[in-house]
C-alpha positions in Angstrom: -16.9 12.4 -4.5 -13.9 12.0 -6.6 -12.4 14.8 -8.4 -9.5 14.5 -11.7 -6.6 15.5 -11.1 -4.4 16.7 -13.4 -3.0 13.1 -14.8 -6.9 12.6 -15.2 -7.9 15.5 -16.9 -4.9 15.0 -19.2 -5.7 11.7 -19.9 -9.0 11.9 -21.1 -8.6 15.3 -23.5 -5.9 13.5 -25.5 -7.4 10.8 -25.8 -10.3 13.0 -27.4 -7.9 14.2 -29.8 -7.2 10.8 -31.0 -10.2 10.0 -31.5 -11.7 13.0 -33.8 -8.8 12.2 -35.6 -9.9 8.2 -36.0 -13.5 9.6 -36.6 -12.4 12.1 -39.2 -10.3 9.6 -40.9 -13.5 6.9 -41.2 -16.0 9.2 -42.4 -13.4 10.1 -45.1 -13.3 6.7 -45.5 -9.6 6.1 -44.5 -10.5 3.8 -42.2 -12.3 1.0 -42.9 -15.0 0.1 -40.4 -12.6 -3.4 -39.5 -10.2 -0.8 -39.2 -12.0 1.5 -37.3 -14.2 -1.2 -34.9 -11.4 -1.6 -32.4 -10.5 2.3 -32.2 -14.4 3.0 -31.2 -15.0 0.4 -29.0 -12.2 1.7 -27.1 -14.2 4.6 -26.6 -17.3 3.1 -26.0 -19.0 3.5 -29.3 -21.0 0.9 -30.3 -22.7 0.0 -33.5 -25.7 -1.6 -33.1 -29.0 -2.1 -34.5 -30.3 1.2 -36.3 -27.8 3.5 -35.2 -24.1 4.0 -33.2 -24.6 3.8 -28.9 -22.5 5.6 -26.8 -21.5 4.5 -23.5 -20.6 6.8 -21.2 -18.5 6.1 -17.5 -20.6 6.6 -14.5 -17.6 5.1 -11.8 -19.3 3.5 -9.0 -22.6 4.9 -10.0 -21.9 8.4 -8.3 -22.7 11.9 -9.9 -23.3 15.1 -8.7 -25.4 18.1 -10.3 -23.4 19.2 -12.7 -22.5 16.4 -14.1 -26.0 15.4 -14.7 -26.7 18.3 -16.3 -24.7 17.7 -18.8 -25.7 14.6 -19.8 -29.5 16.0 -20.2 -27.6 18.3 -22.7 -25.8 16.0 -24.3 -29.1 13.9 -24.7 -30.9 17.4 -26.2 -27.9 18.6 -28.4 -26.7 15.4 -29.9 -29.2 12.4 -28.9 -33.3 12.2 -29.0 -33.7 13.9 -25.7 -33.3 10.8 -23.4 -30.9 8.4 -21.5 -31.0 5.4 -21.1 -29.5 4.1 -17.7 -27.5 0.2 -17.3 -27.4 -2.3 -15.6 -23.1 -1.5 -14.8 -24.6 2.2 -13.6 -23.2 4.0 -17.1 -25.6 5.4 -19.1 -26.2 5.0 -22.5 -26.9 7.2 -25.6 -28.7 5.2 -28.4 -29.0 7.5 -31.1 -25.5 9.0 -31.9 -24.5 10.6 -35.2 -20.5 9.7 -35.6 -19.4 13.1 -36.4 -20.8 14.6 -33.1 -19.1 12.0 -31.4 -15.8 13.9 -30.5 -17.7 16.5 -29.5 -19.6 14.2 -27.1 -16.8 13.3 -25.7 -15.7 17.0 -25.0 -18.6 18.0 -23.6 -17.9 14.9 -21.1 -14.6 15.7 -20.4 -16.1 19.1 -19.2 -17.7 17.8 -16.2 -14.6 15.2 -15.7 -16.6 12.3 -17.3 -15.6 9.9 -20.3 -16.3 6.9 -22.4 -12.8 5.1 -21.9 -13.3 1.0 -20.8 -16.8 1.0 -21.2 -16.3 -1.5 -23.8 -13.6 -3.7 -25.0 -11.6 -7.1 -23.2 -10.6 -4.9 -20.3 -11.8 -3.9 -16.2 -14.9 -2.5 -17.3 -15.9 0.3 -14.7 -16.2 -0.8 -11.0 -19.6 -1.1 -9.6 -21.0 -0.4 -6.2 -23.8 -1.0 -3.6 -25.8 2.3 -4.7 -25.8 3.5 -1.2 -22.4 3.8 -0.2 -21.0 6.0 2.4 -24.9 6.6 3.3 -26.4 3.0 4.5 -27.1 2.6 8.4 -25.4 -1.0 8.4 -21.9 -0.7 6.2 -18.8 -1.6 7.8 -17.0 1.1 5.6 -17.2 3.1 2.3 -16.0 1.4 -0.2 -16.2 4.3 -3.1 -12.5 4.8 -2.3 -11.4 1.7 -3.1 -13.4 1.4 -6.3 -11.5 4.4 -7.3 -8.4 3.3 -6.4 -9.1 -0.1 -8.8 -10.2 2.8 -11.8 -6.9 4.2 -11.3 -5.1 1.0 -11.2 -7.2 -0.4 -14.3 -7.3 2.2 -16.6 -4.9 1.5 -19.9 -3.1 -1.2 -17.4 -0.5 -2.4 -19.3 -0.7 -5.7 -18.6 -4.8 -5.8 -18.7 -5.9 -4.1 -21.6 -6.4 -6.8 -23.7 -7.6 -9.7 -21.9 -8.7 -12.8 -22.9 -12.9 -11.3 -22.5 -14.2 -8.6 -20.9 -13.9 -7.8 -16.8 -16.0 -6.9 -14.4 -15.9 -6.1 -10.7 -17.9 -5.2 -7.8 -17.4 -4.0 -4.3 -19.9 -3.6 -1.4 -19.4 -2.4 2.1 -22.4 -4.1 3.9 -23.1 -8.1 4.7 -27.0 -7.1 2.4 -25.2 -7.6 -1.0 -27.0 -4.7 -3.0 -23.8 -4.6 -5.6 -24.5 -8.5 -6.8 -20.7 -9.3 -6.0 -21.6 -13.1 -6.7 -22.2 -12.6 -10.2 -19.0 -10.8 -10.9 -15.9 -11.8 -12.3 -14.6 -10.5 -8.9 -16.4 -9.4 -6.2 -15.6 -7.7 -3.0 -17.1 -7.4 0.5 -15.7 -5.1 3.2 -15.9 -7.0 6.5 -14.1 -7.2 9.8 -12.3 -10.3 11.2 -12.3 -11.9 14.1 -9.9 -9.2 15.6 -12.1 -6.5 14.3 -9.9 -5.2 11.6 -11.6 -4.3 8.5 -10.4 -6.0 4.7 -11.8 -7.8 1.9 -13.4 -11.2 1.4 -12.9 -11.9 -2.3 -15.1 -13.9 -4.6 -14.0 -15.0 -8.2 -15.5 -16.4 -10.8 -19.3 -15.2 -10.9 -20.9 -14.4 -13.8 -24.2 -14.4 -16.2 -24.3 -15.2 -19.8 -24.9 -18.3 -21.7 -23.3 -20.6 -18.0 -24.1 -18.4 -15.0 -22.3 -19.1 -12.4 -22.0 -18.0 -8.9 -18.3 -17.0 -7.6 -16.3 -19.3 -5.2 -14.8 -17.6 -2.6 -10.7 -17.3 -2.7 -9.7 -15.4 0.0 -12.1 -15.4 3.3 -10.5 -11.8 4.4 -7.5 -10.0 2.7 -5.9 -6.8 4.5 -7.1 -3.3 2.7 -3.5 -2.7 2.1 -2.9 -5.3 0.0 -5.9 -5.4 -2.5 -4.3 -4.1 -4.9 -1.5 -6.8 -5.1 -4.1 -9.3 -4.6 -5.9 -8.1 -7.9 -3.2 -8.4 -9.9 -2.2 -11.9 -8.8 -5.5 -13.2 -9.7 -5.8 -10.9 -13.0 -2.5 -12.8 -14.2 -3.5 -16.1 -13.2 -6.2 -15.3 -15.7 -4.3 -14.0 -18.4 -1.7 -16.3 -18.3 -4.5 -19.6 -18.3 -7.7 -17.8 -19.6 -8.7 -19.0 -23.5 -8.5 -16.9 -26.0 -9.3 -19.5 -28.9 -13.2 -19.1 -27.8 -15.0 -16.5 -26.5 -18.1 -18.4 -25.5 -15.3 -19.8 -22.8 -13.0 -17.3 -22.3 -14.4 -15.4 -19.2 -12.9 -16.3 -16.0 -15.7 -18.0 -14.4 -14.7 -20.8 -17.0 -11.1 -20.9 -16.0 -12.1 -21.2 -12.2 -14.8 -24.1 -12.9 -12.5 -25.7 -15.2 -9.5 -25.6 -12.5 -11.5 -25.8 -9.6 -12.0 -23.3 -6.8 -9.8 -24.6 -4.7 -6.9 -25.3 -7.6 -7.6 -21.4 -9.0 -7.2 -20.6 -5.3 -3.9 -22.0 -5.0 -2.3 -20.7 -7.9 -3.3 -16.9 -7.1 -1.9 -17.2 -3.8 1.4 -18.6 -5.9 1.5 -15.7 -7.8 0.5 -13.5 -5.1 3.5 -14.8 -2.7 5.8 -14.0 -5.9 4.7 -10.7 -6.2 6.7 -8.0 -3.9 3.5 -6.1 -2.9 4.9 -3.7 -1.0 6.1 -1.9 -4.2 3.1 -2.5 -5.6 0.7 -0.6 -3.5 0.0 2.9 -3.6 1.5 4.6 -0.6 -0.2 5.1 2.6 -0.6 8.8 1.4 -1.9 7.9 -1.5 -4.6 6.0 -0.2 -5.7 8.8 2.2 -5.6 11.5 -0.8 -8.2 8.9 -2.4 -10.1 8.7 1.0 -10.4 12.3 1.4 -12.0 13.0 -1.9 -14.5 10.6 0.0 -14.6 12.5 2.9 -18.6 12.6 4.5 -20.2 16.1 3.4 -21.3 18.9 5.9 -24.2 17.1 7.2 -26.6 19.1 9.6 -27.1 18.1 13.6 -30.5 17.4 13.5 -33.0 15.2 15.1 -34.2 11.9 14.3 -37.5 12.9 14.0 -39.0 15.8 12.2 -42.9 17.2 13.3 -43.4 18.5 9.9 -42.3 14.9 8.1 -44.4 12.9 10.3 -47.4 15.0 9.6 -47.4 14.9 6.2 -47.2 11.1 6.8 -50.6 11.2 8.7 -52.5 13.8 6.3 -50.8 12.4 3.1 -51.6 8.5 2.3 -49.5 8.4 -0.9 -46.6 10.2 0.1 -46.5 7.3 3.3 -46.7 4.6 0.8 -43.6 6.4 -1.2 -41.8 6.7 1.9 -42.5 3.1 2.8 -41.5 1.5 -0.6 -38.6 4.2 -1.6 -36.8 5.7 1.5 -34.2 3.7 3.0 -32.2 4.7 6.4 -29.3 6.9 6.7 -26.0 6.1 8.7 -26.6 10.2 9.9 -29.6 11.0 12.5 -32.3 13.4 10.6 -31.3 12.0 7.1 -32.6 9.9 4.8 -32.1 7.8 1.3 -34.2 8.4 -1.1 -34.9 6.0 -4.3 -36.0 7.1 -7.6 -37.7 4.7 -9.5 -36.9 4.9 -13.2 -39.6 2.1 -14.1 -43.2 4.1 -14.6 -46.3 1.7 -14.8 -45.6 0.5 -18.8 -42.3 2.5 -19.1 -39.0 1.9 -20.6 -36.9 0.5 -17.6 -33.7 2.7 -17.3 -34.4 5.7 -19.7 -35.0 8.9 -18.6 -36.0 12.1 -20.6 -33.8 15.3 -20.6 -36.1 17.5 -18.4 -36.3 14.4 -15.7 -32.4 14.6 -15.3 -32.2 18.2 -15.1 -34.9 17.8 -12.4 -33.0 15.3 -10.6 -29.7 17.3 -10.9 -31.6 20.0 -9.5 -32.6 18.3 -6.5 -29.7 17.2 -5.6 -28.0 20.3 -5.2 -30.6 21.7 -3.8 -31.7 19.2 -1.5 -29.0 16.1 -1.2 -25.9 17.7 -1.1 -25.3 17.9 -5.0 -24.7 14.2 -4.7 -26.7 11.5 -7.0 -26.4 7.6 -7.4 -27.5 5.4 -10.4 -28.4 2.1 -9.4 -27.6 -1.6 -10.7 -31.4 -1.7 -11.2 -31.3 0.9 -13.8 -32.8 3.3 -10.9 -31.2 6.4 -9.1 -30.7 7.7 -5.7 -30.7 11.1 -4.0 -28.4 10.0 -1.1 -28.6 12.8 1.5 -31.8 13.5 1.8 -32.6 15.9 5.2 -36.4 14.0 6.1 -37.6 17.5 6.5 -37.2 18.0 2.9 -38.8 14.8 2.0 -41.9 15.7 1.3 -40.9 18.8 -1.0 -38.8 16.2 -2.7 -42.0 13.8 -3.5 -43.9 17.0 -4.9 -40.9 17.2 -7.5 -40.3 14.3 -8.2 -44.1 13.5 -9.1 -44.4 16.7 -11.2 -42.0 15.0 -13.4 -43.6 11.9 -13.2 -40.5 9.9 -11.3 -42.6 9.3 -8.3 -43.8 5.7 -8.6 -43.8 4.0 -5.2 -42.6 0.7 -6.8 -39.0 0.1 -5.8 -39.0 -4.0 -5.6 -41.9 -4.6 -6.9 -43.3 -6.4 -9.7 -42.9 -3.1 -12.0 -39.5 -2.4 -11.3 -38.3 -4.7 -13.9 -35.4 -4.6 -15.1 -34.8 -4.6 -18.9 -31.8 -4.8 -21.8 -32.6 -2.6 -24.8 -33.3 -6.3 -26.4 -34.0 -6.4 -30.4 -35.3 -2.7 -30.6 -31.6 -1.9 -30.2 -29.0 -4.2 -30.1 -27.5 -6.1 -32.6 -26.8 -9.5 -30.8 -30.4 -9.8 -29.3 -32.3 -12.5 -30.8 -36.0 -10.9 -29.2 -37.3 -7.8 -27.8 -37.6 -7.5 -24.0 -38.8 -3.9 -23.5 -42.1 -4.7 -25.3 -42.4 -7.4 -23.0 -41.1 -5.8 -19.8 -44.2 -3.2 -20.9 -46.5 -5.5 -21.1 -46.1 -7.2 -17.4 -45.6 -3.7 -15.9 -48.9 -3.2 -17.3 -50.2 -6.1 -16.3 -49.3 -6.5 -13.1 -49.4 -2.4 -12.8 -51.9 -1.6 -9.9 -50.3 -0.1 -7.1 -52.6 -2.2 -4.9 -51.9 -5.3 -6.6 -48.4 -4.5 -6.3 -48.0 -3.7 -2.8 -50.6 -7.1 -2.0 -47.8 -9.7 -4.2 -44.9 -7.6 -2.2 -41.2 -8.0 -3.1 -40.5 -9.3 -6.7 -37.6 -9.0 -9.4 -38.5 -9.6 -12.4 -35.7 -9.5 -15.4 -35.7 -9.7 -19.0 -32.7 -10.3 -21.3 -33.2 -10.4 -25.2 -30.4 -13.2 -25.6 -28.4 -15.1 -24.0 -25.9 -12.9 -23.2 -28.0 -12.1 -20.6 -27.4 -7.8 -19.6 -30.9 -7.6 -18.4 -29.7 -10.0 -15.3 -32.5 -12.4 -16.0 -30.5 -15.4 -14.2 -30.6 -13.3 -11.0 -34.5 -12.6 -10.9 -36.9 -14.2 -9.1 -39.1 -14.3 -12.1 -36.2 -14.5 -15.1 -37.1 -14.0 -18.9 -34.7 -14.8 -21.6 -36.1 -14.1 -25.2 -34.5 -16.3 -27.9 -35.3 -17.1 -31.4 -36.4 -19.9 -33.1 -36.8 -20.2 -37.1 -37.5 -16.3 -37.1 -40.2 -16.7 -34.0 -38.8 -15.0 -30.9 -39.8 -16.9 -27.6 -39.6 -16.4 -24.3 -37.6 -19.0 -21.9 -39.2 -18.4 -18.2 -36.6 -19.0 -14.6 -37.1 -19.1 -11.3 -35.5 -18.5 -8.0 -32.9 -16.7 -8.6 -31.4 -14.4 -6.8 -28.6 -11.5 -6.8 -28.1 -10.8 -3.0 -26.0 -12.3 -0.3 -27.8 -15.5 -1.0 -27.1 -15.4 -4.4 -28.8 -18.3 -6.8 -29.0 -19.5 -10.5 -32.7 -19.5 -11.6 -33.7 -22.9 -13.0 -35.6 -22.9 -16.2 -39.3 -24.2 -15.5 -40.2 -25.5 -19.2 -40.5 -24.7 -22.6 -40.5 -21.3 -23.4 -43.7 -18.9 -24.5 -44.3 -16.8 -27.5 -44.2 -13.1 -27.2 -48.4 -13.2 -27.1 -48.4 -15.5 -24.1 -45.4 -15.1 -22.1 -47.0 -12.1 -19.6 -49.9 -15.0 -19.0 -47.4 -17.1 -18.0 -46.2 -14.8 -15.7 -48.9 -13.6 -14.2 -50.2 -17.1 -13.8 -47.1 -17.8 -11.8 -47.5 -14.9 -9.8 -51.3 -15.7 -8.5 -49.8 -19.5 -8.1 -47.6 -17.4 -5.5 -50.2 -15.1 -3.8 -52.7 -18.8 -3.3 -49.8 -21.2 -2.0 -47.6 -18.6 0.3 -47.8 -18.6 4.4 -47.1 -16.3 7.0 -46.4 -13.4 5.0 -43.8 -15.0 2.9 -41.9 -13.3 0.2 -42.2 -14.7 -3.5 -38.3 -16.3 -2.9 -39.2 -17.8 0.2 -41.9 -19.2 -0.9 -40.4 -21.1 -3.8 -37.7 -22.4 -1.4 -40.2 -23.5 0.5 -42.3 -25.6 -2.2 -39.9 -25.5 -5.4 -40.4 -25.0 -9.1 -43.2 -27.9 -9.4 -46.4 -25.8 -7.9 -45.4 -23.1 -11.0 -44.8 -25.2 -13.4 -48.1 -27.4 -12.9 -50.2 -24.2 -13.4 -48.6 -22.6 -16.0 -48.4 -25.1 -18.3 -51.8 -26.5 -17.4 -53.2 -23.2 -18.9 -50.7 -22.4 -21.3 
């Protein structure tokens, strides 16, 4: 993974200086908090609800032991002993004091992490399929590019202040597991008819009051020239994006408005004006990047291990944990291993201080000091010898982080909602509680099969409730929070809106309403079908006839 250097390193401890000097001057009361707003956001401070939220830079979503470590101190020393893990793989602190911010910060900068672009009209940090480098089926890595676009985005000159926030998202595999068609750019690694290996670039995706899915621009774009590409489109969007409303300044406006195909045309103006050559990073460059990426010292072993597939026979629920949360690695003898963050009536995406220094301990011991946080507010051990498997499920179930659910109906995804955030308009944790107790039997589970359920707590949608099969967007009407219900949609590589079924549920009845559509599904589905399929099969109508017959 990818180490600072000493521009890096540099980088981040001044600009911890600056700001225990921006801090000092508002608790003195120097600054005003007008004054101050822009100077914290820039460092990912937030103020919400009850109390200030840090957000803190996980690039790509990768981590290794150390760092980990020190945000369970961090969470100890200056927080309420927990994380709280995103859906753009940061995590969060919600219970910051401002004084002990700096130091927060310092402690970061220790173990080469920051807050920098987690907030703010800039290219917030670039996301990735969670199993990168490690998945049987990628064409390629593409960690190294994501770090190459942190290096190229960070205090850009020209995209620092953009007309609304940025996001991208890159994936190396055709099974979209970075949700590249909800970002403002998304990237696929994939080979051309010649079998040379560059990008096919979407733009234009997004979430938020109009979801949208992104058109495709360029169907494959040499590696060499991403970076040049980038910036074409980045100034096509600066130059035409509107800054006079916010609720219309994100680029997935500027492509509708323009059209695909128009949008299209003017990057690849600006992109034929541009003389990339001197805008790419040298050839040396890019391998310096590559090597940081460089596969670890991975063992020769067999595919199959006796011990592993015994404790599969003697042991039924470590077989259903395997089942549900191990995925196949690219190397012969190793494995992926999933942690679900999402405990039967749990908080999705938090985890307590003594769970991360349990997972920071198994992955140096036992995944090559190497750990992943997920989209899906989950984490990965990555290298994960199937030998040690089983020793791995032992530890991971004394600390209670052993729940065979991955893609099932309790591994919900969840915003903070109204417990925390200042721009919800209704709580979604509470809810997201409430179905994972629900619908909580592991046998229950396991019968309904694959489902994603998400909840957002307003319309600005971070709990990715447009992209669930089962979507739930709490809203607020004359002081009455209620729940608006979706279906269909879908984050993958057959990425789709969900379509509102009705009028919405209060908070008392909304978890009937789902389960009500979830029995609709398990009577009318064939053949084994999966909750999706089965709606594409026979549309919204079967749903909406029982729910609202009984609600």
């Amino acid at each position: 993974m990818y180490r600072y250097d000493e521009f890096d390193a540099t980088f981040v401890s001044e600009r911890v200086v600056q700001f225990r000097d921006q801090v000092e001057r508002r608790v003195k009361g120097e600054l005003s908090e007008e004054q101050f707003r822009p100077l914290r956001l820039m460092n990912g401070l937030y103020l919400q609800l009850h109390a200030y939220m840090l957000r803190v830079a996980v690039p790509y979503g990768t981590l290794n032991s150390r760092q980990m470590h020190k945000l369970a101190f961090i969470a100890d020393k200056f927080d309420r002993g927990y994380g709280h893990f995103t859906t753009r793989q940061n995590i969060q602190y919600n219970w910051p004091k401002l004084p002990d911010v700096p130091a927060i910060l310092d402690n970061l900068a220790e173990v080469e992490m920051h807050a920098i672009q987690t907030s703010g009209n800039c290219i917030r940090n670039v996301t990735a399929d969670q199993w990168s480098g490690v998945a049987a089926d990628e064409v390629e890595d593409p960690r190294p590019y994501a770090e190459l676009m942190r290096q190229w985005s960070s205090l850009h000159p020209e995209f620092s202040f953009l007309p609304r926030k940025f996001k991208i998202a890159v994936t190396g595999d055709e099974a979209d597991r970075a949700v590249i068609a909800y970002h403002d750019i998304g990237l696929r690694l994939k080979k051309n008819s010649a079998g040379d290996i560059g990008f096919e670039i979407f733009v234009g995706g997004g979430m938020g009051r109009t979801p949208m899915i992104a058109a495709r621009v360029r169907e494959w774009l040499p590696k060499s020239e991403l970076l040049g590409y980038l910036e074409a489109v980045m100034r096509v969007y600066n130059l035409n994006g509107r800054r006079d409303n916010k609720y219309k300044a994100r680029i997935k406006i500027l492509v509708h408005e323009l059209g695909a195909e128009e949008f299209t045309r003017q990057v690849e103006e600006e992109y034929a004006r541009l003389d990339v050559p001197q805008g790419l990073p040298s050839d040396q460059e890019l391998e310096r990047i590559a090597a940081y990426f460089a596969p670890p010292a991975y063992e020769d072993l067999a595919e199959n291990d006796a011990d592993h597939t015994q404790h599969l026979v003697d042991n039924k629920e470590f077989a259903e944990w395997v089942e549900r949360n191990v995925a196949p690695h690219k190397v012969t003898g190793y494995a992926i291993v999933n942690i679900s963050l999402k405990p039967v009536g749990g908080v999705p995406g938090d985890a307590t201080s003594g769970q991360m220094r349990a997972i920071a301990d198994l992955a140096q011991k036992m995944s090559l000091d190497e750990i992943r946080v997920t989209h899906e507010q989950n984490l990965v051990l990555p290298n994960v010898r199937k030998h040690d498997l089983f020793a791995v499920w032992q530890e991971l179930k004394e600390h209670k982080l052993a729940d065979a659910n991955l893609g099932l109906a309790t591994d919900i995804i969840s915003c903070p909602g109204l417990d925390y955030c200042g721009l919800a308009t209704a709580r979604s944790i509470p809810i997201s509680q409430d179905i994972s107790n629900r619908l909580g039997d592991i046998k229950r589970q396991r019968d309904i099969g694959d489902l994603k359920i998400k909840i957002s707590g307003c319309i600005n949608a971070c709990g990715h409730h447009h992209a669930g099969h089962i979507g739930i967007l709490g809203l607020e009407k004359r002081g009455v929070e209620y729940y608006q219900i979706t279906l269909g949609g879908s984050g993958d590589e057959n990425a789709a809106v969900g379509q509102i079924i009705g009028p919405g549920f209060s908070s008392e009845t909304v978890t009937d309403a789902v389960e009500t559509i979830v029995d609709t599904y398990v009577d009318l589905r064939q053949n084994g079908e999966t909750f999706l399929e089965a709606y594409r099969r026979v549309g919204a109508e079967p749903f909406k006839e029982a729910v609202y017959a009984t609600h």
